[in-house]
BAFI-3210 file (N, C-alpha, C; in Angstrom, 3 decimals, decimal comma, padded with zeros to 6 digits):
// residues 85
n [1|2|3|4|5|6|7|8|9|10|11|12|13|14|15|16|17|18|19|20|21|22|23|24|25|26|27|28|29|30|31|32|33|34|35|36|37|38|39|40|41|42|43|44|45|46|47|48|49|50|51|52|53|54|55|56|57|58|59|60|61|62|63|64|65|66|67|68|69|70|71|72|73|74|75|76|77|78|79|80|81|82|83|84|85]
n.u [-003,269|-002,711|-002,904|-004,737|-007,040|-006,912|-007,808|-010,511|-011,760|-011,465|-013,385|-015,664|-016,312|-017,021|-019,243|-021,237|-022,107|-020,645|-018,633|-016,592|-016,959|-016,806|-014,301|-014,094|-011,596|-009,913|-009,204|-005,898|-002,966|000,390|002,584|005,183|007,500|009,924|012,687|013,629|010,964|008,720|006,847|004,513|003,731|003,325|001,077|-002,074|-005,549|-006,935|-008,617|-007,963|-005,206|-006,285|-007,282|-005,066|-002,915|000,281|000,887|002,156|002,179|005,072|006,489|009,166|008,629|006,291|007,424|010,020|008,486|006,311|005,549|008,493|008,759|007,057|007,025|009,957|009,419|008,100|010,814|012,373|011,386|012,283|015,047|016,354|017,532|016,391|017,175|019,921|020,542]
n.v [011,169|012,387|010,912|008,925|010,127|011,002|008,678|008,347|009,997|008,390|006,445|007,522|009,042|007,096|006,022|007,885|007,374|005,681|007,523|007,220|007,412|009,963|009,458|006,490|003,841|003,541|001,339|000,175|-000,612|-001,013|-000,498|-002,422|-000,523|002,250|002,761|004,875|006,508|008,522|006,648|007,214|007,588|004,852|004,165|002,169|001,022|-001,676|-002,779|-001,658|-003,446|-006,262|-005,469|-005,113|-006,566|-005,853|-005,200|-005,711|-005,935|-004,628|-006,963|-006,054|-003,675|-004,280|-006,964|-005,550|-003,210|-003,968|-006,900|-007,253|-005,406|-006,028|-008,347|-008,128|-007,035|-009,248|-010,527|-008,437|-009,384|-011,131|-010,884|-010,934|-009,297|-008,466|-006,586|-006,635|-008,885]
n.w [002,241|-000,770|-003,086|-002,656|-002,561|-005,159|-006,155|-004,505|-006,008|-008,965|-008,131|-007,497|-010,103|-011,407|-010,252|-008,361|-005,990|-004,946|-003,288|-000,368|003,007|005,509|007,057|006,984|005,555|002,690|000,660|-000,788|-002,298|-002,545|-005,436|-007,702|-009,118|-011,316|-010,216|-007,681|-007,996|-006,309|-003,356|-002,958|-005,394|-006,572|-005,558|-005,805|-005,953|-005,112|-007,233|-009,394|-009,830|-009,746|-012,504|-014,320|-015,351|-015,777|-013,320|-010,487|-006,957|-004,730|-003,688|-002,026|-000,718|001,239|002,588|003,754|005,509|006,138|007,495|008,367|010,427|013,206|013,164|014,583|016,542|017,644|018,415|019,981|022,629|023,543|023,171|020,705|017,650|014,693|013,004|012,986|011,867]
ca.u [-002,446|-002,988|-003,112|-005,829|-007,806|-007,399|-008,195|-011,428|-012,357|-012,095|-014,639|-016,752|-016,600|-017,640|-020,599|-020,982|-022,485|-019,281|-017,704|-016,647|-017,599|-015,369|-013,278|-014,051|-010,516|-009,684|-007,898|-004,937|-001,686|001,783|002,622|006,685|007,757|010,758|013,778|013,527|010,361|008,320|006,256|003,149|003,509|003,191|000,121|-003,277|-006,704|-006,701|-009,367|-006,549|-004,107|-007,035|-007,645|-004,252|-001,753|000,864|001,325|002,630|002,834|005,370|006,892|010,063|008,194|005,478|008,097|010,544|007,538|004,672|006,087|009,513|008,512|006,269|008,296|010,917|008,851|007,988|011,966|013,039|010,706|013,256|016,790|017,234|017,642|016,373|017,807|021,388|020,440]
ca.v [011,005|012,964|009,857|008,151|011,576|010,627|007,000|008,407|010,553|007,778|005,733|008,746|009,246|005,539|005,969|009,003|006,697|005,274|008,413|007,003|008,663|010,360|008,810|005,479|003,882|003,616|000,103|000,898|-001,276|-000,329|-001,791|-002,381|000,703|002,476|002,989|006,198|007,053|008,525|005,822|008,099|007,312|003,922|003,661|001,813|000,844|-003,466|-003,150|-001,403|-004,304|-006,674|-005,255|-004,613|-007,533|-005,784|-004,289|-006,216|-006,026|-004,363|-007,326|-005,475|-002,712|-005,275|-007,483|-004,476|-001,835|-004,609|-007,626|-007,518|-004,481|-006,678|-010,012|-007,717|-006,701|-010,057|-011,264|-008,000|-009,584|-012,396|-009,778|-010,579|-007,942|-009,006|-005,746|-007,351|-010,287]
ca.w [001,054|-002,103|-004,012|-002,100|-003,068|-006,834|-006,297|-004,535|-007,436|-010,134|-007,761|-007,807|-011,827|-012,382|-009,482|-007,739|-005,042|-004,458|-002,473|000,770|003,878|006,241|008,328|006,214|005,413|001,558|000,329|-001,268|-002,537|-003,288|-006,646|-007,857|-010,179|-011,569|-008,671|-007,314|-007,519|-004,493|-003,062|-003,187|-007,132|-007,022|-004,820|-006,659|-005,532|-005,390|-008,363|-010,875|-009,494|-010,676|-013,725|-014,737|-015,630|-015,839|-012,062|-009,253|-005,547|-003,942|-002,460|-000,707|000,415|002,277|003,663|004,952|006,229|006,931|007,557|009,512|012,068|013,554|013,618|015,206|018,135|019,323|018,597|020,936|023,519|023,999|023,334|019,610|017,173|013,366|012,167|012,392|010,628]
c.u [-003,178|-003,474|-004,308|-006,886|-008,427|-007,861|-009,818|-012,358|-012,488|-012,959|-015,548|-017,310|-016,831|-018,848|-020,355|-021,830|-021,691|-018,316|-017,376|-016,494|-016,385|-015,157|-013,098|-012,853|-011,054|-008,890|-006,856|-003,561|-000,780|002,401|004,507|006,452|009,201|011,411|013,571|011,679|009,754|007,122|004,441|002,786|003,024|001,634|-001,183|-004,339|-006,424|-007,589|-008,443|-005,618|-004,267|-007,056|-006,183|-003,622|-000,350|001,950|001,225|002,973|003,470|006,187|008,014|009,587|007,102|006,467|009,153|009,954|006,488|005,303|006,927|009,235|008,049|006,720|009,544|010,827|008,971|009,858|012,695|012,573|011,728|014,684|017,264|016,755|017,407|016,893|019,332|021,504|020,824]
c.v [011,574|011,794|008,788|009,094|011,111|009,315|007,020|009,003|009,267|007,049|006,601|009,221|008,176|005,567|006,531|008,524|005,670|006,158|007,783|007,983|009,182|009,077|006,980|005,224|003,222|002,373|000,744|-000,541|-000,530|-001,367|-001,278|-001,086|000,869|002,685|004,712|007,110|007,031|007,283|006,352|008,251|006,009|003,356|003,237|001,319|-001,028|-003,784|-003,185|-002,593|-005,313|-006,567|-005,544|-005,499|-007,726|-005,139|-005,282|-005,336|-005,762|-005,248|-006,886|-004,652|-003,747|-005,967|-006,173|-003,724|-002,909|-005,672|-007,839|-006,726|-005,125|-008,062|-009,203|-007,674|-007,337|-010,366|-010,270|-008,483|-010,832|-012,072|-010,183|-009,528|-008,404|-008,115|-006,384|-008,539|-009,818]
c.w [-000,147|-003,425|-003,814|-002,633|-004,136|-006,986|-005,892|-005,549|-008,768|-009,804|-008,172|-009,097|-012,208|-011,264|-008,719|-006,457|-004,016|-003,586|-000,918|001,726|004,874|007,185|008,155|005,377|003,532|001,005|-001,307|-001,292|-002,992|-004,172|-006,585|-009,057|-010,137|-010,168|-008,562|-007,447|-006,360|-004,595|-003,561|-004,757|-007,234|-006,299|-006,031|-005,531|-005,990|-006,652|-009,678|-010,565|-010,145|-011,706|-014,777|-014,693|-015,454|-014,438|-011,059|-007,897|-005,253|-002,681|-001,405|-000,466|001,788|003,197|004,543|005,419|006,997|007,864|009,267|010,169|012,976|014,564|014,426|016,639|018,691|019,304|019,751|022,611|024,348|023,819|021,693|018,400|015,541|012,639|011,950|011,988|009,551]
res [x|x|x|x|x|x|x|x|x|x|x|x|x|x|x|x|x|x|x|x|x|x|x|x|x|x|x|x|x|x|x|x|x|x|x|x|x|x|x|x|x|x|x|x|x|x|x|x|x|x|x|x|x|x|x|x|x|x|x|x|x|x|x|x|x|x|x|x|x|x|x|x|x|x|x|x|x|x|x|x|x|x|x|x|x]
***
């Protein structure tokens, strides 16, 4: 993600000892924002989320992407279908 990129660069411009290494995963939240934009806009680092007062969580993207996929699996394991809930 392009946006994980720039999230590693402002680690890197506050301590250039901070670059994480390859293949070393990046924490990352998806905060709420205007409708329509792309998701890949709203992404932050959990420190800016911290810092920042004014930026919330993402809760319908977490519960419909994280969440219910999951809880779906085990409910097809027994024939029901949470999508037509």
């Amino acid at each position: 993600m392009l946006t994980l990129a720039s999230i590693c660069r402002k680690w890197t411009a506050i301590d250039k000892r901070n670059e994480p290494r390859s293949g070393e995963r990046v924490p990352y939240i998806i905060v709420n924002g205007p409708p329509g934009l792309p998701l890949i806009r709203l992404v932050r680092s959990p420190r800016e989320l911290l810092n920042d007062s004014s930026l919330r969580p993402n809760a319908l993207y977490y519960i419909t992407r994280v969440i219910i996929p999951p809880i779906n699996r085990c409910f097809n394991l027994i024939g029901a279908d949470l999508n037509i809930w």
